[in-house]
C-alpha positions in Angstrom: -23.6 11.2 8.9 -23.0 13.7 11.8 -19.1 13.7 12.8 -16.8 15.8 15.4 -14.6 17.0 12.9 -10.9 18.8 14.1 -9.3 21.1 11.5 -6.4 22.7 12.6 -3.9 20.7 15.3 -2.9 24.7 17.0 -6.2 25.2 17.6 -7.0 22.1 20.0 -10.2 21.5 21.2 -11.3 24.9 19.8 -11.4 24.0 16.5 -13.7 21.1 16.9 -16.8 21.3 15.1 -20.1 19.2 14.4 -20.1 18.4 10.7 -22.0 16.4 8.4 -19.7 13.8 6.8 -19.6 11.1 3.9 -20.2 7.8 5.8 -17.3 5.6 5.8 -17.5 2.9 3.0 -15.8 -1.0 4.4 -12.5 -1.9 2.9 -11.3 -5.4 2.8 -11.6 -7.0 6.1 -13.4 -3.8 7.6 -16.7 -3.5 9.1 -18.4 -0.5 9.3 -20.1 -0.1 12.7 -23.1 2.2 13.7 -21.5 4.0 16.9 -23.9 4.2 20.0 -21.3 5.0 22.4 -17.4 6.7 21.8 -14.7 6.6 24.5 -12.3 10.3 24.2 -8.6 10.8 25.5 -8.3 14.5 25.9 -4.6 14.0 24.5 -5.6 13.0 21.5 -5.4 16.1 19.5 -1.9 16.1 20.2 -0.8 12.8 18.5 0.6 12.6 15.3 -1.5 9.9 14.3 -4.7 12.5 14.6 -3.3 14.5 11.7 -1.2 12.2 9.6 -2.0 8.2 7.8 0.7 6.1 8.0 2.3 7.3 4.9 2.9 10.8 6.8 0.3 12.4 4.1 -2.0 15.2 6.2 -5.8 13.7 6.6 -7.4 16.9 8.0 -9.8 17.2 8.5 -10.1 14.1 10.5 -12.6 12.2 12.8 -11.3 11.9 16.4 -12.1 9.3 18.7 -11.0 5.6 18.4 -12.9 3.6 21.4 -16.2 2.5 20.6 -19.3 0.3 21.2 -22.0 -0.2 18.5 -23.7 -2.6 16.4 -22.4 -3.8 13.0 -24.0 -2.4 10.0 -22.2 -3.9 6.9 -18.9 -6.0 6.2 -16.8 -5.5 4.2 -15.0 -8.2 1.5 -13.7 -11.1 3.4 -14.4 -10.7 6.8 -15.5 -13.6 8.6 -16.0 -13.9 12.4 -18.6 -11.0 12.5 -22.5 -10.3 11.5 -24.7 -7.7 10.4 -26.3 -6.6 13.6 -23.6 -8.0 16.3 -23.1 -6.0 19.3 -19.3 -5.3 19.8 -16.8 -3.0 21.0 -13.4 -2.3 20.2 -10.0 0.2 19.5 -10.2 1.9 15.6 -6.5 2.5 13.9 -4.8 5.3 15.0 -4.3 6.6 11.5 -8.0 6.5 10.2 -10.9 8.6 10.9 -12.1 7.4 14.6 -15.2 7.0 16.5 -16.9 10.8 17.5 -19.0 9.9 14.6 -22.3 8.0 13.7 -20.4 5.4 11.6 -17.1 4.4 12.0 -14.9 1.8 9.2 -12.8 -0.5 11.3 -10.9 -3.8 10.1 -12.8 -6.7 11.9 -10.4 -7.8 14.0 -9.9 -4.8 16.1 -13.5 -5.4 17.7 -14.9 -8.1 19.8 -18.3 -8.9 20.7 -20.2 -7.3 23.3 -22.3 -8.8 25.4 -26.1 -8.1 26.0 -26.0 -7.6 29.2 -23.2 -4.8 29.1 -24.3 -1.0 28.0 -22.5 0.5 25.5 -21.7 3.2 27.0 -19.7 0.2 29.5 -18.2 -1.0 26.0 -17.2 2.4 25.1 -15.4 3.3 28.5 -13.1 -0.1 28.4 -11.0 -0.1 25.0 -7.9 2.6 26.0 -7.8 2.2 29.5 -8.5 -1.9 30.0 -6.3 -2.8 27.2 -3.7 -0.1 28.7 -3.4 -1.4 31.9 -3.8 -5.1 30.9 -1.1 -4.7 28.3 1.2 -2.4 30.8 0.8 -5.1 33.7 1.2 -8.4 31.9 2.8 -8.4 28.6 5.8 -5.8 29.1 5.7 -5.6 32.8 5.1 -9.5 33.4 3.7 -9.2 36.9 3.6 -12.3 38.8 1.7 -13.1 42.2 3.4 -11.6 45.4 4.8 -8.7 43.2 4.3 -5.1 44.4 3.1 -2.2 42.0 3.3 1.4 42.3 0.8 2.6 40.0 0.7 6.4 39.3 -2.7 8.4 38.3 -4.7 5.6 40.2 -7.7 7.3 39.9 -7.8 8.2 36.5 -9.5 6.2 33.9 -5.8 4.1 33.4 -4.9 3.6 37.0 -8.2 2.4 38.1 -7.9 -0.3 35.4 -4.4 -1.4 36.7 -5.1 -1.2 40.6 -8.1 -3.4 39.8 -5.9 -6.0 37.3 -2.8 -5.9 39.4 -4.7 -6.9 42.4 -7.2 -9.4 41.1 -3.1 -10.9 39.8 -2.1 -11.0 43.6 -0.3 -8.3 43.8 -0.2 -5.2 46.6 -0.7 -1.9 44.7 0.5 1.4 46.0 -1.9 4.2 44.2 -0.5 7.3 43.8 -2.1 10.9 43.1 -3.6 14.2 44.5 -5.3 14.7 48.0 -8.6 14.5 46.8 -7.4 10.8 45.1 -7.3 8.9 48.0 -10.9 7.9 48.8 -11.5 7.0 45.0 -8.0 5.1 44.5 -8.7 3.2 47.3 -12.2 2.7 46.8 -10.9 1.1 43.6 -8.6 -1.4 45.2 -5.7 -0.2 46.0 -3.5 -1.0 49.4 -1.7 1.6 49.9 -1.8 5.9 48.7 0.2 8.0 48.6 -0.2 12.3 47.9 2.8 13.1 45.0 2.1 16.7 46.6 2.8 15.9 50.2 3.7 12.8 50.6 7.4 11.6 50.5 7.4 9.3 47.3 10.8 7.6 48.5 8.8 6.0 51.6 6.8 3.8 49.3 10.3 1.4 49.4 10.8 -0.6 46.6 9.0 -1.9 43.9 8.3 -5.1 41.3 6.7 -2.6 38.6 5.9 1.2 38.4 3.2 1.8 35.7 3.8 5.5 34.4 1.3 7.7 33.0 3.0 11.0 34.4 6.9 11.0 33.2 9.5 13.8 34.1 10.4 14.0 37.7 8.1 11.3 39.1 9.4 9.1 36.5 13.0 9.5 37.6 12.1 9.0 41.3 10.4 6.1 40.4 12.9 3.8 37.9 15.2 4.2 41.9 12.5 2.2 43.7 12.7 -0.4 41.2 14.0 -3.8 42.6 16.6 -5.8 40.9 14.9 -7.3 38.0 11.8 -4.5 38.1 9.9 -3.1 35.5 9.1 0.6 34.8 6.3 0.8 32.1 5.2 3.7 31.0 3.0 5.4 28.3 3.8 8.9 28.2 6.8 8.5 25.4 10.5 7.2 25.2 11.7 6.5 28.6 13.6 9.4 30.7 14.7 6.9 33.6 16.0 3.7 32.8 16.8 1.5 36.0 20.4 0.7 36.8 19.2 -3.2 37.0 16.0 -3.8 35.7 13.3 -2.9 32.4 11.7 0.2 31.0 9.5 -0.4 28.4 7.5 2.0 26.6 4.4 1.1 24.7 1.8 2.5 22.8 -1.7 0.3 23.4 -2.8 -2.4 20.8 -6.3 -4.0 20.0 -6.4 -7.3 20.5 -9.9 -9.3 20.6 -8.8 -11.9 23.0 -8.3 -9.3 25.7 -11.2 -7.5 24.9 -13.1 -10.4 25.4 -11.4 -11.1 28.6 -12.3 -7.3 30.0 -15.7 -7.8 29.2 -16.2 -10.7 31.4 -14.4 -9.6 34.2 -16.8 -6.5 33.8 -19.9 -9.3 33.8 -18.5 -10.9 36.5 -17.9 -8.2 38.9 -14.0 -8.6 39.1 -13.8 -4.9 37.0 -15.5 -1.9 37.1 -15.7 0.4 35.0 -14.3 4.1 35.6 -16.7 6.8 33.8 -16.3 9.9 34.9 -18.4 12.2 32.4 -21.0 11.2 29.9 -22.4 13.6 27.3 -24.2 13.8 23.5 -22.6 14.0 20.5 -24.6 17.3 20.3 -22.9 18.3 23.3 -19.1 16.7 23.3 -17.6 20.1 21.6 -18.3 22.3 25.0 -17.9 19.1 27.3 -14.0 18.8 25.7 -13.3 22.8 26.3 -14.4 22.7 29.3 -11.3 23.5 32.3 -12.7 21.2 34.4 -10.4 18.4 35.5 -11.0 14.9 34.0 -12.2 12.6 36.4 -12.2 9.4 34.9 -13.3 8.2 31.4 -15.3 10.5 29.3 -17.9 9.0 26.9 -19.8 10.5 24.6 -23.2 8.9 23.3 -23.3 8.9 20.0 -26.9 7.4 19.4 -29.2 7.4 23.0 
């Protein structure tokens, strides 16, 4: 099968190449899905995961990539739940060869299904960022109705998820980002923006929850808006700020079916949408990732037109 294969972690997205690769065989409780559509982080390259399995034991060269929509072309011993030729999307293990690939191993319960009347290249954009925000918002932030939410990057893939999650909850959402942001944060959902380069971050007041995706000094400025009892959740590593009276969590994102599903039909429904920014080939996805243009939203490559 054709791969994006990455050989050397110092080299970044330089060393990616297009190789031909052994197609993945199904373990127990695997099912090996024919990728039509791939969703890329451009950090990627820089997790340890992308280089190492789980025993610590280097795996280059590896596959990158870990959302995905496709249709199932073999199970594996055991798996129940799933059939040869289902539609579904879902998040691949962190450890294993990913999803910038024509076929792609993944254990069965890290997918759900797909419905028909979503493209895959939908399916493909919604694994990272939906189960992100979803996770962020309601599991270690527990927002409740009424709450307030300052939601950094909100017009990146991420932040659109949670503006449109947070609000749909009943909550007011305070976007935050560049100038050229605002109409697209807003356009999203959000009440309130506010520029991190002009703007005074400290008139925002406080806040139930800040959802982090930028760290350092913004992170710090944020845990002091927290209210008593706030959250700050954040996904860019161990927490710097910790609030004097209140939670800081951080979290790396987990696959779970249930949500999937529950992404999915909010996308059906017209309650989400879906933030792609830049679509490309899998002939093409090498120059599209080493390109120094700014990501603006979620970048999907399509594996199989």
């Amino acid at each position: 099968m054709r791969a994006i294969v990455v050989q050397d972690e110092a080299a970044g997205t330089a060393g990616m190449t297009l190789a031909e690769r052994p197609e993945p065989t199904a373990a127990i409780n695997d099912v090996i899905v024919e990728v039509r559509a791939s969703g890329w982080v451009s950090t990627e390259l820089e997790w340890p995961s992308t280089w190492v399995d789980r025993a610590d034991r280097g795996r280059a060269p590896s596959i990158p990539g870990h959302e995905l929509a496709g249709v199932v072309s073999a199970l594996g011993y055991g798996t129940t739940g799933l059939s040869v030729g289902q539609r579904v999307f879902g998040l691949a293990d962190w450890h294993r060869d990913g999803s910038l690939a024509e076929y792609v191993a993944i254990e069965a319960r890290n997918v759900a299904p797909l419905p028909g009347d979503l493209d895959f290249t939908v399916g493909a954009s919604l694994p990272i960022s939906g189960l992100t925000a979803w996770q962020g918002l309601f599991q270690h932030g527990r927002l409740q109705a009424g709450q307030s939410v300052l939601a950094h990057g909100a017009a990146g893939a991420v932040g659109t998820m949670v503006t449109q999650l947070a609000r749909e909850a009943g909550a007011y959402v305070i976007g935050t980002g560049r100038a050229a942001d605002r109409e697209k944060a807003l356009d999203f959902g959000a009440h309130e923006f506010v520029d991190l380069e002009t703007d005074a971050l400290e008139d925002v007041g406080t806040v139930d929850l800040v959802f982090d995706v930028i760290g350092g000094d913004i992170q710090k400025r944020s845990a002091a808006l927290l209210k008593p009892g706030g959250s700050l959740v954040t996904i860019v590593g161990p927490v710097e700020a910790r609030p004097t009276d209140g939670l800081a969590v951080d979290f790396v994102v987990e696959a779970d079916r249930t949500q999937l599903a529950e992404l999915a039909r909010r996308v059906q429904d017209g309650r989400l949408r879906t933030n792609i920014g830049t679509t490309t080939t899998l002939d093409e996805a090498v120059a599209a990732f080493n390109t120094s243009e700014r990501a603006k939203g979620k970048t999907v490559i399509i594996i199989r037109p």
